[in-house]
C-alpha positions, 0 to 999 in steps of 0.5 A: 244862752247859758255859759255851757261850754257846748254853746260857747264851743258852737258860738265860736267855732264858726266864725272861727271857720270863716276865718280859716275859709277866707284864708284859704281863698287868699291863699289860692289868689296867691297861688294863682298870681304866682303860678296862674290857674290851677290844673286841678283842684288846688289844696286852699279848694278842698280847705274851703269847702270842709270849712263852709260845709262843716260849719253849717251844722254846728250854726244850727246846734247853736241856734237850737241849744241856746235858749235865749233868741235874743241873746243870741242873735248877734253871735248868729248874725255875725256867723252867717255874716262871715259866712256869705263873706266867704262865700262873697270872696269865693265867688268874686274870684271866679279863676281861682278854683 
């Protein structure tokens, strides 16, 4: 994996994303310990899934522009690891969306 921004960028941003996922999934718990289930679909919701959806294809343009496997797997491992985190709180909380 060379220094090119592109595959700095795309190491990054997603894990980056998780990030903002998991906030979002803390943000509709706490919405929902105040104000109890949603109606409808609640703005963290649409927040969540732009973010997991979005981020796939930005993991894929790191694995295939990085031309050190490798090297590269532990930036990979640690995205996919965030990811199934999310995913993991997304889950757990069956109420919240």
């Amino acid at each position: 994996m060379n220094d090119h921004p592109i595959n700095r960028l795309s190491g990054i941003a997603p894990m980056m994303m998780s990030s903002v996922a998991l906030l979002a999934v803390a943000k509709a718990f706490v919405n929902y310990k105040h104000y109890g289930p949603p109606l409808d679909e609640d703005g963290p919701w649409h927040v969540f899934m732009l973010m997991m959806f979005t981020q796939l294809p930005i993991i894929l343009c790191f694995v295939f522009r990085s031309r050190e496997f490798p090297r590269a797997l532990p930036v990979l491992v640690t995205q996919m690891s965030l990811w199934a985190i999310s995913l993991g709180a997304a889950h757990y909380f069956p109420g919240l969306y």
